[in-house]
C-alpha angles and dihedrals in degrees: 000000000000131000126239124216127177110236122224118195134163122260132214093274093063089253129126116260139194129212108233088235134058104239125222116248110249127199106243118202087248101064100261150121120247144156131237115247113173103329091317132092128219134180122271119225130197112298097031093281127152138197117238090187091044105147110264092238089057087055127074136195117270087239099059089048115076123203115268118236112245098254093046093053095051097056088044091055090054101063092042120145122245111266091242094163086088138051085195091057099049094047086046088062099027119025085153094085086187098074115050114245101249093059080051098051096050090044088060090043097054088047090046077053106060095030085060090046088042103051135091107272122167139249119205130230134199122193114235102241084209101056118025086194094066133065129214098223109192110174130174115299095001148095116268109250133181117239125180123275144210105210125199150169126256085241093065093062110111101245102002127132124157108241113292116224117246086014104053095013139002140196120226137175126208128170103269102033153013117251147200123186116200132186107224114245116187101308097337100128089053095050094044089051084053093052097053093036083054113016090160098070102054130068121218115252090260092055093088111041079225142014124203136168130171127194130232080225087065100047132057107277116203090187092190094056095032096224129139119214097205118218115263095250118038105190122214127192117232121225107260072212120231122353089232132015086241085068109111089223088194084072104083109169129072082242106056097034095052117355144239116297134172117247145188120205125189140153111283111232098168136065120266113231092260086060092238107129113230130205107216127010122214109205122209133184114265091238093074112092115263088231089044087062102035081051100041085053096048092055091046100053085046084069107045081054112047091046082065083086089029124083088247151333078264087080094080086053112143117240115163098103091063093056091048089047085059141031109282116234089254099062092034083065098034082061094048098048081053092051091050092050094051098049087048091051087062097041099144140159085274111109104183084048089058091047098053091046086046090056092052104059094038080057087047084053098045087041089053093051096047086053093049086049095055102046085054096052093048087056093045086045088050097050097042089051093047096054097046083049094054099041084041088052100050086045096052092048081051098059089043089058086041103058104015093045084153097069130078099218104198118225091240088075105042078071104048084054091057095046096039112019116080078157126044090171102104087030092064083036087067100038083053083053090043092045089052098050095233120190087205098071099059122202126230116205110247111252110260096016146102116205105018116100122192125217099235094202105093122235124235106221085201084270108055145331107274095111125121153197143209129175130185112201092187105119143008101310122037107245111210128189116205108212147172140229095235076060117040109107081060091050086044095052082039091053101040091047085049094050096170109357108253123205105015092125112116110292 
């Protein structure tokens, strides 16, 4: 497994700088650790800085530079040279001139340390199909183990109650779209935007009979030793089941159960017509079913609300393609008892037969529990990344708000930078550029529209140059599309069908 840094450098305005994306640790000729920027690899100083302006013949192609193991990175990161190339970068990591910077850099090490041993990370809990009384624990660096369970409804929970429609949410229908209007309840516009960008990857709230999660903050840490002595009740909460008796409960996942739609969100600044005052809207093409939607909402908010006493809304990830991709426990077990039968069956006088037999099927057994671990540990990866995409995601739409207030970003292109940025620094590079008004950019006209004009510089996506960028000037706010090139034959139909955008003023 590799290991993730972010990466600082310093920009052309003599300011330091982060990549939107932590970068994997790569194994240089030299015997050093560096980072991949664009095809080309350059060496990594303490701190995690880089140097832009690094001589070519100190920089190597990404494909001449393997990944380093985890273990591996993390003792190389911990003899890296100062990043002496820049003034910036040393008063960045030391602004104390009276400690050398050495002595500051392994100070804020060993406090990133124990904050990380320290924090609440999560353990993850699987409930035993064969005895609802019993949970499967699997934490970090140990074998999975059951432990007894209280389990509950969601009912039972003192003052919980799953969102109420026309108090919580409503529904409503105009002439031009579908919407939804939505109050914000402690991250649940986010995690209802990452539901509908990737419905795939998360289950409805009725696809596990029961949920459960504990936290290390909630249990007894030896740090040293790292054990974890778990608390003598663990609570999960049981499905209420489907939200109607017409839900094909054998669908799981947002996606097979109602689709992929596209979706606008924005702060509500009108009424409903109910007169309840909203605080976000959710639009919809008229197209979609008006129950589609109503339903879709309902299970959704189901689950926003329910991963409030969850670790995360990672704990509706989606992770069935994973056990078909791999041989389940249960046939794992059934193979080795075969295994067992049959070399009892040849049990002889021949002792270097026995042992043999012996070997084998202490290799089927070590074999079986590798393979356990690792299943785990994909699921743990998946959920942590997850988890660090969708937080990034909402960060990074945030920012966009934040500093190009004067454009409209449609939804559409928050995901395409999930799915195909692992860089938004040329992007923002461009919008800068766009915000400006800058005579220097230029603007084509998109093939089969009226009002859509395209930016004809490409965009690097810090891998390669397949970003890129649309921007509609029809009306009182810019709209702009960020887009990419393994999509754009779907940007070009979207934005031939949304010629100009109608109905994005606040609602």
């Amino acid at each position: 497994m590799s290991h993730k840094v972010k990466v600082h450098y310093i920009d052309e305005s003599n300011k330091v700088s982060t990549y939107f994306f932590p970068r994997s640790i790569r194994q240089m000729q030299e015997m050093t650790a560096g980072v991949n920027i664009s095809g080309r690899v350059y060496p990594l100083y303490q701190g995690n800085f880089i140097n832009l302006r690094e001589p070519q013949e100190n920089t190597r192609k990404s494909t001449e530079c393997p990944l380093m193991q985890r273990d591996e990175a993390l003792s190389m990161l911990s003899r890296l040279h100062a990043p002496m190339f820049s003034d910036t970068a040393i008063n960045f990591l030391a602004p104390d001139k009276s400690k050398p910077l050495n002595e500051v850099l392994n100070s804020n090490k060993q406090n990133t340390d124990t904050k990380t041993n320290l924090q609440e990370n999560p353990i993850e809990i699987q409930v035993n199909t064969n005895n609802s009384s019993q949970l499967r624990v699997v934490e970090e660096d140990q074998e999975p183990r059951e432990i007894l369970v209280k389990q509950i409804h969601y009912s039972e929970i003192p003052n919980f109650s799953f969102p109420k429609y026309e108090e919580d949410w409503y529904f409503e229908r105009s002439f031009y779209y579908s919407y939804v209007t939505v109050n914000e309840s402690d991250e649940r516009i986010d995690n209802i935007k990452a539901i509908l960008s990737n419905p795939g990857d998360y289950e409805c709230l009725d696809a596990n009979p029961a949920r459960g999660a504990i936290r290390h903050a909630d249990t007894t840490v030896n740090i040293d030793n790292e054990t974890i002595e778990l608390p003598p009740e663990i609570t999960t909460y049981l499905s209420p089941g489907p939200i109607n008796s017409s839900i094909d409960s054998t669908k799981k996942t947002f996606l097979d159960r109602w689709g992929e739609f596209d979706f606008e969100c924005k702060k509500s600044y009108r009424p409903a017509p109910n007169n309840v005052q909203y605080d976000y809207w959710f639009r919809f093409d008229l197209d979609i079913p008006d129950d589609l939607i109503k339903n879709m909402f309902e299970d959704i908010l189901r689950v926003t609300e329910a991963a409030k006493h969850l670790i995360s809304l990672e704990s509706f990830l989606s992770h069935d393609k994973e056990a078909h991709d791999s041989t389940s426990d249960k046939d794992m077990s059934e193979e080795l008892k075969i295994y067992e039968e049959l070399a009892n069956s040849y049990i002889s006088d021949n002792d270097e037969l026995n042992d043999k037999i012996q070997r084998i099927i202490e290799e089927k057994k070590a074999t079986e529990k590798k393979l356990q671990k690792s299943e785990e540990e994909n699921r743990r990866l998946k959920e942590k990344f997850n988890n660090f995409k969708r937080k990034e995601s909402a960060a990074f739409e945030r920012n966009l708000e934040r500093y190009f207030a004067k454009f409209y970003f449609l939804q559409r292109g928050m995901k395409t930078v999930q799915r195909y940025y692992q860089s938004t620094e040329k992007l923002e590079e461009i919008l800068q550029l766009l915000n400006n008004k800058s005579k220097d950019i230029g603007l084509k006209r998109v093939m089969n529209t009226k009002y859509w004009e395209e930016v004809p510089k490409k965009i690097s996506n810090g891998v390669d140059n397949q970003g890129r960028l649309y921007i509609c000037k029809h009306g009182n706010q810019p709209v702009i599309l960020i887009g990419s090139k393994q999509q754009q034959s779907e940007d070009f139909i979207y934005l031939q069908k949304n010629d100009p955008p109608i109905d994005l003023e606040n609602k």
